[in-house]
VOVO-622053 format. One record per residue (C-alpha): residue number from 1; residue in one letter; x negated, y, z. Coordinates in pm, 1 decimal. Example, Ala and Ser with C-alpha at 12.3 -4.5 7.8 and 13.67 -1.06 7.14 Angstrom:
REM VOVO-622053
- 1  A  -1230.0  -450.0  780.0
- 2  S  -1367.0  -106.0  714.0
This chain:
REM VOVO-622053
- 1  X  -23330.4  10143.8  22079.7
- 2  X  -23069.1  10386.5  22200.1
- 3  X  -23320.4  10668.9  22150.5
- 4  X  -23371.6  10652.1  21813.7
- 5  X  -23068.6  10796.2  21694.0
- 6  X  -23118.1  11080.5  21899.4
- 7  X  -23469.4  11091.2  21759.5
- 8  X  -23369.8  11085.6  21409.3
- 9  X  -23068.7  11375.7  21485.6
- 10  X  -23306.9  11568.4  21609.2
- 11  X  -23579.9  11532.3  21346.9
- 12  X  -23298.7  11602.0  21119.8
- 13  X  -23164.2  11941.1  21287.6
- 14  X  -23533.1  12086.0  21337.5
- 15  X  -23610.4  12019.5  20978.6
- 16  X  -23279.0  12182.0  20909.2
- 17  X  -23368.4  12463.8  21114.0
- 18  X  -23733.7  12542.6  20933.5
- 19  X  -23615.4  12465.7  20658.0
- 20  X  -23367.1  12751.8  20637.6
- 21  X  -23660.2  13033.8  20784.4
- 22  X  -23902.6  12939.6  20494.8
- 23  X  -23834.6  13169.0  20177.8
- 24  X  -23972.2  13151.1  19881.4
- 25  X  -24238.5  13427.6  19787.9
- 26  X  -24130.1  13736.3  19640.7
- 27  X  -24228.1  13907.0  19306.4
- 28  X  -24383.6  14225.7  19311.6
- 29  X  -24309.3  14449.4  18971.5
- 30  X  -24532.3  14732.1  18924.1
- 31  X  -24291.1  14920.1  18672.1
- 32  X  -24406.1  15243.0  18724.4
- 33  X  -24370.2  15455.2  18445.4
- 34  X  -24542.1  15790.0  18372.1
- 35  X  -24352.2  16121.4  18433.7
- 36  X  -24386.5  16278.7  18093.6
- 37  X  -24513.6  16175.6  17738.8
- 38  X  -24749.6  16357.5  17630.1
- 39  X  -24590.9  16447.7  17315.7
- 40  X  -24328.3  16643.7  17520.2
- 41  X  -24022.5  16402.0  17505.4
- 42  X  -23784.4  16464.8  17785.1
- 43  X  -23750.2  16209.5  18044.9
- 44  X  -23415.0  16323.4  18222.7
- 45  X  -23194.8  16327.3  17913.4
- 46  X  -22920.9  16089.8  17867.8
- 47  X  -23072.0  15733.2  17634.2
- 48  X  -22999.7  15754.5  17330.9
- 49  X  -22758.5  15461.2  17169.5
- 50  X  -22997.8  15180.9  17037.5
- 51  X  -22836.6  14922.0  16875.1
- 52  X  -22728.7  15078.2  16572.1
- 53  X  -23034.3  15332.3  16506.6
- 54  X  -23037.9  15287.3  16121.0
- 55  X  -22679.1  15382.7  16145.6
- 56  X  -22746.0  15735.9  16153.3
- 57  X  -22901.3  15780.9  15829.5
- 58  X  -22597.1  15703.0  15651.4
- 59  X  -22673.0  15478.5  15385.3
- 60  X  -22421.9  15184.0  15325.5
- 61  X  -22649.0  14962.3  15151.7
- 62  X  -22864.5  14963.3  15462.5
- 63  X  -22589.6  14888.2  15751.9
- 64  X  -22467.3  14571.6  15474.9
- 65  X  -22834.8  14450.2  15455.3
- 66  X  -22907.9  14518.3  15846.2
- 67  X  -22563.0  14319.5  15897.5
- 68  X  -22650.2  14053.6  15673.1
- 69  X  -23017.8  13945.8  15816.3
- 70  X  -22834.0  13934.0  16164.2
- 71  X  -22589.3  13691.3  16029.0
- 72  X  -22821.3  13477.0  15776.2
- 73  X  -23184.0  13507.4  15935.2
- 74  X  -23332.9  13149.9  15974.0
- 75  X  -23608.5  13263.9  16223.6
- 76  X  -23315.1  13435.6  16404.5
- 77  X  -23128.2  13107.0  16431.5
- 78  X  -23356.3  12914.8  16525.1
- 79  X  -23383.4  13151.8  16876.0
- 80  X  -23058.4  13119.2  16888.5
- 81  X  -23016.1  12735.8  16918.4
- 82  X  -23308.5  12768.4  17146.1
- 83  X  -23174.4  13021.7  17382.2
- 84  X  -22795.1  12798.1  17366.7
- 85  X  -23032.0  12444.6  17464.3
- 86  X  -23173.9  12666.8  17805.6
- 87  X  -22847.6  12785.3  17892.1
- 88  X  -22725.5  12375.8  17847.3
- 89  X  -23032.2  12315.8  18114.5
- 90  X  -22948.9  12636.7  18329.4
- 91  X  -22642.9  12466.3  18369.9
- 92  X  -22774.3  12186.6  18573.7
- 93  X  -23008.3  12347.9  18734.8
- 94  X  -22947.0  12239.5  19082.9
- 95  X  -22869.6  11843.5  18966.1
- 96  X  -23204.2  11746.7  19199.7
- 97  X  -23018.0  11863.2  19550.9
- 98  X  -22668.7  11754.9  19485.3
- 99  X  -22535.4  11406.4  19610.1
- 100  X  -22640.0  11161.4  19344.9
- 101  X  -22420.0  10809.6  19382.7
- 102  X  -22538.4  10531.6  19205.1
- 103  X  -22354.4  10179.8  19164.4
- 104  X  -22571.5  9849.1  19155.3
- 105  X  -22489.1  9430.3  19086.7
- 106  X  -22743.2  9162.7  19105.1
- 107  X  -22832.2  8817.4  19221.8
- 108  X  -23102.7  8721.6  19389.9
- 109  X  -23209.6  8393.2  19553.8
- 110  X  -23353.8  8388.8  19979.7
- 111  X  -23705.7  8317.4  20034.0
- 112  X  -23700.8  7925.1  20071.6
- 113  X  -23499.5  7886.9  19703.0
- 114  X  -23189.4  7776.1  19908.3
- 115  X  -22953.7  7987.7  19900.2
- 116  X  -22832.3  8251.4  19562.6
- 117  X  -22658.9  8586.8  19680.8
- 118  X  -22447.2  8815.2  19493.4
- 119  X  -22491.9  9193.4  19591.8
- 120  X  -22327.0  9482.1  19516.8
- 121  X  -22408.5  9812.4  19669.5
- 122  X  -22313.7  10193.9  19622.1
- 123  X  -22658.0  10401.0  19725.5
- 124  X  -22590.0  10757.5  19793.2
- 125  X  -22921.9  11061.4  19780.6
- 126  X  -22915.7  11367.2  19884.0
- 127  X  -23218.7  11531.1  19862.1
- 128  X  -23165.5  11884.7  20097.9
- 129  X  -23381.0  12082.3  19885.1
- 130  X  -23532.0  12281.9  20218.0
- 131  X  -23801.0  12484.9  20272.5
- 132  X  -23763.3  12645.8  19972.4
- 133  X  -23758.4  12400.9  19716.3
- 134  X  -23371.0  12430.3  19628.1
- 135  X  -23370.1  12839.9  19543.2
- 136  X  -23742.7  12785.6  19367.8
- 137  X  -23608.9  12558.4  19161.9
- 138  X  -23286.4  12743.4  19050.6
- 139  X  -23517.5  13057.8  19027.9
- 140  X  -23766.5  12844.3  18738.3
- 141  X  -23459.8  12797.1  18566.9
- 142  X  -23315.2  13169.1  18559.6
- 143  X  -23650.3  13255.2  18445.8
- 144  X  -23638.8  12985.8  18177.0
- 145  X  -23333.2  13167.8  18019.5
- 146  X  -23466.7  13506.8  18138.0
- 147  X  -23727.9  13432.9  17867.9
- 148  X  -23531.3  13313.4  17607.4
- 149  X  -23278.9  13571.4  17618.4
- 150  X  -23566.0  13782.9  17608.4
- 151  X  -23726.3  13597.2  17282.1
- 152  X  -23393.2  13565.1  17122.5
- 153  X  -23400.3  13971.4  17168.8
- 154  X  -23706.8  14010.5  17069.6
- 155  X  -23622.8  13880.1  16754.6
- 156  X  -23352.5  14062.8  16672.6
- 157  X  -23596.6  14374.8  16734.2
- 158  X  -23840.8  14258.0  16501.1
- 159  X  -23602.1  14174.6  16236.7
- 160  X  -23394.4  14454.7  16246.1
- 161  X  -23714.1  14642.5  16240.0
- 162  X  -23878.0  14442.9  15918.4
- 163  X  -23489.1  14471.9  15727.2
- 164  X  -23513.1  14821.4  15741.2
- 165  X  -23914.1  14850.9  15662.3
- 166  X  -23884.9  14656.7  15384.2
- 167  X  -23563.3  14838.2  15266.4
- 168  X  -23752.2  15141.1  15322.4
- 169  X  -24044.9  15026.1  15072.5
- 170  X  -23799.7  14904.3  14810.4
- 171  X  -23640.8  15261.3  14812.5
- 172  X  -23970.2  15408.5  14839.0
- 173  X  -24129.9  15214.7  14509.6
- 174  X  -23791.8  15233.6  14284.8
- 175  X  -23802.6  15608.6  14288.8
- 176  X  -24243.4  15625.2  14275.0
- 177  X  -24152.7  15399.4  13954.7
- 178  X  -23874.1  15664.3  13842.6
- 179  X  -24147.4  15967.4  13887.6
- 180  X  -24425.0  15760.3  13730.0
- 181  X  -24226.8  15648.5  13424.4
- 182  X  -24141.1  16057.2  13365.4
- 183  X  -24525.7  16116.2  13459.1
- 184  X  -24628.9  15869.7  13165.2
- 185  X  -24399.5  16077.4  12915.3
- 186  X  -24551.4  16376.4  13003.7
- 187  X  -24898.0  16185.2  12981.0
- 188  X  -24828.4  16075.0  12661.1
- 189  X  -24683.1  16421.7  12528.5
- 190  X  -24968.2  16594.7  12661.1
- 191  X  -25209.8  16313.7  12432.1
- 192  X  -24988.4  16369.0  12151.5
- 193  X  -25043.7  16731.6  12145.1
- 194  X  -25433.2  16733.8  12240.4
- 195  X  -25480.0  16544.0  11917.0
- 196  X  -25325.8  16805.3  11700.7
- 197  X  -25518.3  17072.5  11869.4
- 198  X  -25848.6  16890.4  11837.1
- 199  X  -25694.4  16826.2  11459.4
- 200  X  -25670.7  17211.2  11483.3
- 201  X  -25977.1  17250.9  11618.9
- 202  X  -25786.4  17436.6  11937.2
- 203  X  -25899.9  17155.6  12128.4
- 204  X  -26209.2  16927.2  12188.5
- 205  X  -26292.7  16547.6  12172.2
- 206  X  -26351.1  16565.3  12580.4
- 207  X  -26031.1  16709.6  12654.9
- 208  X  -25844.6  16410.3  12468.7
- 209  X  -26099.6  16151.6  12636.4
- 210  X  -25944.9  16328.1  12970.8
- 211  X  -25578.2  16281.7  12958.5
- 212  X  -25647.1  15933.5  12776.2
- 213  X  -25798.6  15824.3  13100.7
- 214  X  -25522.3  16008.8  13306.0
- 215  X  -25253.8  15842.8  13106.5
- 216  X  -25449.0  15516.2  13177.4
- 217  X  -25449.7  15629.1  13542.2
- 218  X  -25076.2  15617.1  13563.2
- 219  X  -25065.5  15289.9  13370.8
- 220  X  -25235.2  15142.7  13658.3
- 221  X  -24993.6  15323.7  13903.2
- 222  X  -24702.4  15205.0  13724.8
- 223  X  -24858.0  14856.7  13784.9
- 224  X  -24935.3  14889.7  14107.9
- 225  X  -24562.0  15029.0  14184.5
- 226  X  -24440.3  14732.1  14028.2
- 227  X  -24614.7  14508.1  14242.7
- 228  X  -24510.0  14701.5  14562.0
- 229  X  -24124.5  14666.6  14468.2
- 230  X  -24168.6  14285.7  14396.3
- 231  X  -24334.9  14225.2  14698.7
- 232  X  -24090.9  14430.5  14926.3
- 233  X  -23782.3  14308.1  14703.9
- 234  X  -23871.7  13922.9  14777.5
- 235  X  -23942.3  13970.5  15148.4
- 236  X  -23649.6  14146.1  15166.4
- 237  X  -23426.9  13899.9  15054.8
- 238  X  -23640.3  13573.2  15247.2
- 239  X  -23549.2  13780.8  15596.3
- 240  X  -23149.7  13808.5  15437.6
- 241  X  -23190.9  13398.3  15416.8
- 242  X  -23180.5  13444.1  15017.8
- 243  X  -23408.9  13271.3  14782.0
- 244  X  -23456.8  13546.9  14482.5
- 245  X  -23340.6  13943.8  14539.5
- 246  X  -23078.7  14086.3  14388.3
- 247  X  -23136.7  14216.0  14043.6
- 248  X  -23087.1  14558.3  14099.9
- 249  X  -23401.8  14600.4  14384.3
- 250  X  -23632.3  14547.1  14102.3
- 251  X  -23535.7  14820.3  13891.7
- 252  X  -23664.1  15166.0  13922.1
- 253  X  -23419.2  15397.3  14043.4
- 254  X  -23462.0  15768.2  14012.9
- 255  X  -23153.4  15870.2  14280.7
- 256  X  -23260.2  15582.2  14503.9
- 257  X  -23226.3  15762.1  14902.5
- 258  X  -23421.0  15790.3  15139.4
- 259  X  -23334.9  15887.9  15470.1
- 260  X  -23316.9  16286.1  15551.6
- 261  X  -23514.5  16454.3  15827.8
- 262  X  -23240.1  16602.7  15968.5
- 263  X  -23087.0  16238.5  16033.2
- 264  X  -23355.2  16071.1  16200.2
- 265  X  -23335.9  16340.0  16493.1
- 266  X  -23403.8  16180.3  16819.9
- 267  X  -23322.6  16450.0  17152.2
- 268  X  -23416.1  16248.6  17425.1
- 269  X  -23683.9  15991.8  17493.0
- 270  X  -23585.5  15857.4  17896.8
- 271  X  -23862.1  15616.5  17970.2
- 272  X  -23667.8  15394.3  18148.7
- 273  X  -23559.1  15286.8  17859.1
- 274  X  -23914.1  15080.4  17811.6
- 275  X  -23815.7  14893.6  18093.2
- 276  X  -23518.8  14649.4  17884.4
- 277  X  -23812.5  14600.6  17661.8
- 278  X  -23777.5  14224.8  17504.5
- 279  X  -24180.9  14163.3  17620.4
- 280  X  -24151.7  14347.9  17942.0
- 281  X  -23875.6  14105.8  18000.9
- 282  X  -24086.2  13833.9  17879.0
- 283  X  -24309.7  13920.7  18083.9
- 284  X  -24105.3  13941.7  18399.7
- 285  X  -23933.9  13622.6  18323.0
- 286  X  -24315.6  13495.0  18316.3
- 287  X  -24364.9  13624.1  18691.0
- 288  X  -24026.7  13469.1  18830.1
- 289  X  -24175.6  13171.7  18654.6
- 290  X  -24475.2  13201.4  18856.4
- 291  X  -24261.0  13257.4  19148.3
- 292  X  -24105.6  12953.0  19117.6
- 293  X  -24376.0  12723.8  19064.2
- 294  X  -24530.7  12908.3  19389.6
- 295  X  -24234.6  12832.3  19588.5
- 296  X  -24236.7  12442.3  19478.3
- 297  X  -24630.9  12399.3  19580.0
- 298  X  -24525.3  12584.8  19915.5
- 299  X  -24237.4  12391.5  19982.1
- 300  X  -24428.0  12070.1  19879.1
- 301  X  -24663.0  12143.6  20208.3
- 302  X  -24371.2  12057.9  20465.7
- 303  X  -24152.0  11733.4  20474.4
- 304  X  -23928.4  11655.6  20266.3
- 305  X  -23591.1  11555.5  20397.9
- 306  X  -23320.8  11299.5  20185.8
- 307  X  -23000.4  11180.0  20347.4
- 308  X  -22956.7  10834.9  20219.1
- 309  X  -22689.9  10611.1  20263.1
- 310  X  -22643.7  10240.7  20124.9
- 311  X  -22269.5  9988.4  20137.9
- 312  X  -22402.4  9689.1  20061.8
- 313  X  -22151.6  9374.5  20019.4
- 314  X  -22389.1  9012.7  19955.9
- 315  X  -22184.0  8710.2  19903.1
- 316  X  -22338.2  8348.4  19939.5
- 317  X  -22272.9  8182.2  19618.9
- 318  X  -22398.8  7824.9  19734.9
- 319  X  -22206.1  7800.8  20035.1
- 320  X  -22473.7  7553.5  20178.3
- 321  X  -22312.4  7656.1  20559.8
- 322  X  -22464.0  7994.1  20571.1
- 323  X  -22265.8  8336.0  20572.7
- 324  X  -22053.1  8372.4  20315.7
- 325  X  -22033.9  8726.1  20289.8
- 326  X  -22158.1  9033.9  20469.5
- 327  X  -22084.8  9429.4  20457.5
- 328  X  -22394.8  9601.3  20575.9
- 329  X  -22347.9  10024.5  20556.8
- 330  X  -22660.6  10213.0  20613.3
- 331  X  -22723.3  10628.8  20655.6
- 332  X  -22993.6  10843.8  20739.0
- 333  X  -23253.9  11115.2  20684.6
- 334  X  -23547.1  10973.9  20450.5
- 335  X  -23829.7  11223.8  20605.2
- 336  X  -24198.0  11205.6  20364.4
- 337  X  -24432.9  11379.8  20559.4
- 338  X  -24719.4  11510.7  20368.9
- 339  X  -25029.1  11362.5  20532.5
- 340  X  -25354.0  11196.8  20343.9
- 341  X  -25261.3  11420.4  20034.8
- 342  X  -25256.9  11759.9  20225.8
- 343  X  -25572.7  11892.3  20081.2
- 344  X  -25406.5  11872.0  19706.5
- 345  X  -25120.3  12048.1  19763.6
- 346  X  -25285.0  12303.9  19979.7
- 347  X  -25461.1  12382.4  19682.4
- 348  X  -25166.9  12307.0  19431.8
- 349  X  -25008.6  12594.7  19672.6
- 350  X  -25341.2  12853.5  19678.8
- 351  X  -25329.3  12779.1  19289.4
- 352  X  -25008.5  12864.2  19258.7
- 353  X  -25015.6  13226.2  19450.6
- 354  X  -25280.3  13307.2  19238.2
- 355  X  -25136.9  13239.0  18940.8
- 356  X  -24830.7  13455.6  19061.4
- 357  X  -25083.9  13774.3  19090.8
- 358  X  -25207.1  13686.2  18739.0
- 359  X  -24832.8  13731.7  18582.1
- 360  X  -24775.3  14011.1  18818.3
- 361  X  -25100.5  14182.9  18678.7
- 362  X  -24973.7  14074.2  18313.8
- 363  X  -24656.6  14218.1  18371.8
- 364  X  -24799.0  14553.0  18438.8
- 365  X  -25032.1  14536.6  18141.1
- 366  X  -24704.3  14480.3  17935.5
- 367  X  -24583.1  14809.5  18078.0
- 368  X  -24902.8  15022.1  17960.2
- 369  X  -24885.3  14866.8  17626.5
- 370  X  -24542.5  14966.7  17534.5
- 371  X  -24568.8  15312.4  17704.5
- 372  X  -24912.0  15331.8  17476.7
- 373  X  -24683.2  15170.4  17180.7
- 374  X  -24433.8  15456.3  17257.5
- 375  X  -24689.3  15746.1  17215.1
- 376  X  -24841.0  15625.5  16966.7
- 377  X  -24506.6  15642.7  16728.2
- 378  X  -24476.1  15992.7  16870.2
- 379  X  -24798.2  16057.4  16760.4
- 380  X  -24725.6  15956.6  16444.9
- 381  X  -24412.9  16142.3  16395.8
- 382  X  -24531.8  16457.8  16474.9
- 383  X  -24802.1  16354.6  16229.6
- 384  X  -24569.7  16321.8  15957.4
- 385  X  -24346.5  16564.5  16064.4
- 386  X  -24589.1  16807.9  15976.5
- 387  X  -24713.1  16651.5  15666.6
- 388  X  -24387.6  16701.3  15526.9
- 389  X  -24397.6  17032.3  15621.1
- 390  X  -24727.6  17110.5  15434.9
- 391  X  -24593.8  16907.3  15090.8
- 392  X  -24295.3  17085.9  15101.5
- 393  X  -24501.8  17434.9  15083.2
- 394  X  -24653.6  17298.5  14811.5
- 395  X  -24382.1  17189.8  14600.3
- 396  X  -24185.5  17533.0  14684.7
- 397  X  -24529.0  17699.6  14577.8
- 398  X  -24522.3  17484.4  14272.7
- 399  X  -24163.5  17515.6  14152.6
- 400  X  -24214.6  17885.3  14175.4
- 401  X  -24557.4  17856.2  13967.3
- 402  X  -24358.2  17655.1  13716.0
- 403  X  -24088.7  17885.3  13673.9
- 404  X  -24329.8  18151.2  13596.9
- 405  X  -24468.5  17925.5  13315.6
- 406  X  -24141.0  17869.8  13176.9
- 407  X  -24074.6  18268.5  13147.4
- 408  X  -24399.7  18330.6  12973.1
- 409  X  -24284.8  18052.9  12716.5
- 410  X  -24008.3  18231.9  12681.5
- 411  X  -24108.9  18500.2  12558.3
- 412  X  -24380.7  18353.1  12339.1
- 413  X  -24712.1  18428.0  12596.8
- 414  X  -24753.4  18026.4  12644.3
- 415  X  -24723.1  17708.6  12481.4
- 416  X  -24606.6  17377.0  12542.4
- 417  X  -24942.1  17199.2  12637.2
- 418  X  -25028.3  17445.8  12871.6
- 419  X  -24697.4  17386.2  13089.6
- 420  X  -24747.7  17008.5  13113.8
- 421  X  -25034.3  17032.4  13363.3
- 422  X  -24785.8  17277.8  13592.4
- 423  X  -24487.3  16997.1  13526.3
- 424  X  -24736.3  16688.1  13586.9
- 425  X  -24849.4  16866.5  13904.5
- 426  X  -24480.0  16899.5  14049.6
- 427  X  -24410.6  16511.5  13978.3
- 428  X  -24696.2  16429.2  14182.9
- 429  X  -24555.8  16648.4  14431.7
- 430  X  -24288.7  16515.7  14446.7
- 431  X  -24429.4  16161.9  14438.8
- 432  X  -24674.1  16281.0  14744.4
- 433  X  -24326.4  16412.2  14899.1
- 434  X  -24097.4  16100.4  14842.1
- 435  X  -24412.4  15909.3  15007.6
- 436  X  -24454.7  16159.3  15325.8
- 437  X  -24111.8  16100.7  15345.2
- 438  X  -24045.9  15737.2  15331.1
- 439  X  -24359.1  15721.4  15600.5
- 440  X  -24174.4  15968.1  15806.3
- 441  X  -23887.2  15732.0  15836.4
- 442  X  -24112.9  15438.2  15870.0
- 443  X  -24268.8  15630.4  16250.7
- 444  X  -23901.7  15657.5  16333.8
- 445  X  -23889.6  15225.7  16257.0
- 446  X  -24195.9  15199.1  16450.5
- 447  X  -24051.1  15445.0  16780.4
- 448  X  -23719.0  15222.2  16798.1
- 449  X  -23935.2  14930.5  16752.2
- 450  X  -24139.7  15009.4  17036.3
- 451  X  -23800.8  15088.9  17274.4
- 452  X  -23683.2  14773.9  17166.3
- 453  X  -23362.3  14886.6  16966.3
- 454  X  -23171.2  14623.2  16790.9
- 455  X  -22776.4  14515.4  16852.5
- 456  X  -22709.6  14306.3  17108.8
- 457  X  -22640.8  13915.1  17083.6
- 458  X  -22286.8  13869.7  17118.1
- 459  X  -22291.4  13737.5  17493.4
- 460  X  -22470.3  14053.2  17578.1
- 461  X  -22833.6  14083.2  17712.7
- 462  X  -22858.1  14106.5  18102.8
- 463  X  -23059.3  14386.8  18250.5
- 464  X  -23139.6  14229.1  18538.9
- 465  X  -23377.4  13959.2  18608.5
- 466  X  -23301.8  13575.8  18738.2
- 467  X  -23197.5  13701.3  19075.5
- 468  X  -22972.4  14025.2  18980.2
């Protein structure tokens, strides 16, 4: 009998011992990035600022509207309270392998139905949390709010990003609406004054049949404007947490801005940058997830150690000559040694390391699908950079075609009808340049998009993962 103390001390200290040497297993993050883009941006520069990207076009209208979603979104919220309830359970994370005490009162009666006992007892547990299990477990729950930092990130990304789209649109249609109205005047002018020449017999029947179906044309454009600015105008104002727009965004709007090229300049394009990506982090938070759950099944293959301890105080209530009352203390290591349900958590455990190479393989995939994102919006601003370019020649080609026309008018060589084709042609111009322009602003949406730019919740946004 005198041995098994000993025993039990020992048992106790060797488990203690492995215990400590068993570590969880590590995530691997393949986060290599590649050492140019291919459209030329230069990695070594400093970052660029962010969280205020739509700042730098200057428009106030846009920073109150930006402002606005980030303070009214519902979708937003709803992250929010999300991200607040894993930070409540972060906060407890380690409950499992703290001392838990728990109080207890009954009465029970002795086998032959003599006797009736009162007990009280106070039980103590403390399960050790060794081999692994106590740091897996507090690593699942940094990844838990890993992720939903992440997704509350994320969200602000995408919203920021569909504000200033939409905004963009709205802009976009109230001035097309503006050029299409003046369009329609010169449509109908140009009708007018076809019918008096074919009255005249200056013109023909074909050539009024032709500007009837142009000015029906731009009917149908006016229509289809209309429909663009409603649409944009009401999902507009359901990401600002309103239920109707504001009366002005469905008016057209002849000065309404858009952003210049010269203030959507972007210098530097570091790649690291991709790396505080909201789904990168996603994605990492889903390998530290997968780290975790591999540490559990791997600590779940060696014993699992609980110092218990019990005060127990039973008091005979009958009285019929036995003991009247008794204080039994007990403590000791609770040891479950996994035996005749090896085989399932050998394979829980083989599972789970495989599942960890799956998110590590995800992870990487994430990577290559924002640096292909990335290029992509380069792509497309060098696109439209040069688009803008080509309208531009046009319009300055037009303008100087037009003022020709005027000059001959002056001085009686050319008549009115004949300079409405040269004035329709430099509305659509400038309709085709308004457009080239509003897209080229949209690439620069899509870029910041794809780095992930949007203000920061006001707690911040960690750049490391659960264990930094």
């Amino acid at each position: 009998m005198a041995a098994t103390p000993r025993f039990l001390c020992l048992s106790l200290g060797a488990a203690l011992v492995l215990g400590g040497c068993v570590t969880p297993p590590e995530a691997r993050l393949d986060d290599a990035l590649p050492a140019a883009w291919t459209q030329g941006r230069d990695l070594a520069a400093p970052a660029p600022d962010l969280r205020g990207w739509w700042k730098a076009w200057g428009d106030a209208r846009l920073d109150a509207v930006v402002e606005q979603a980030l303070a009214a979104n519902q979708d937003l919220a709803q992250v929010e309270l999300r991200l607040k309830a894993r930070q409540r359970l972060a906060g407890v994370a380690d409950a499992a392998f703290k001392p838990v005490l728990s109080g207890n009162v009954r009465t029970l009666q002795d086998i032959a139905a003599i006797d009736s006992y009162f007990h009280a007892s106070i039980d103590m547990a403390w399960d050790l949390g060794l081999f692994g299990a106590s740091q897996s477990s507090l690593r699942a729950r940094a990844a838990e709010l890993l992720d939903a930092k992440a997704r509350l990130q994320a969200a602000r990304v995408a919203l920021v990003a569909d504000v200033v789209h939409h905004y963009l649109d709205l802009r976009l249609a109230q001035r097309q609406r503006a050029l299409l109205a003046e369009q329609a005047r010169l449509d109908q002018r140009g009708l007018a004054l076809a019918r008096v020449r074919q009255q005249q017999r200056l013109g023909t029947a074909e050539a009024v049949l032709l500007l009837q179906q142009q000015a029906a044309h731009t009917a149908a454009q006016q229509a289809d404007m209309e429909l663009a600015q409603a649409r944009a105008a009401h999902a507009l104002a359901a990401l600002l947490g309103q239920a109707r727009p504001e009366a002005g965004w469905l008016a057209a709007d002849e000065k309404a801005g858009l952003p210049s090229t010269q203030a959507l300049g972007l210098t530097a394009l570091p790649a690291d940058m991709l790396r505080t990506r909201p789904d990168i982090r996603i994605a990492q938070a889903a390998v530290e997830r997968a780290a975790a759950e591999a540490g559990l099944a791997q600590a779940a293959l060696y014993p699992r150690v609980v110092l218990a301890g019990s005060l127990l105080y039973s008091y005979n209530l009958t009285q019929n000559f036995r003991t009247t009352s008794d204080n039994i203390p007990t403590l000791g290591p609770q040891i479950d040694i996994p035996l005749f349900d090896w085989g399932q958590r050998r394979a829980r455990a083989d599972a789970s390391e495989l599942a960890l190479q799956a998110a590590g393989q995800a992870y990487r995939q994430q990577v290559l699908d924002a640096v292909a994102e990335v290029e992509t919006a380069l792509a497309g601003l060098t696109a439209q950079g040069r688009r803008l370019i080509a309208l531009q020649q046009v319009q300055d080609s037009l303008q100087q075609s037009n003022q020709r026309q005027q000059k001959r008018r002056q001085l009686g060589l050319d008549s009115e009808f004949g300079a409405l084709a040269g004035q329709r042609a430099a509305i659509v111009a400038r309709s085709d340049q308004a457009t080239a322009q509003a897209a080229q602003a949209l690439a620069y949406v899509a870029l910041y998009k794809a780095l992930g730019a949007a203000p920061l919740p006001e707690d911040g946004y960690e750049g490391g993962g659960p264990g930094a």
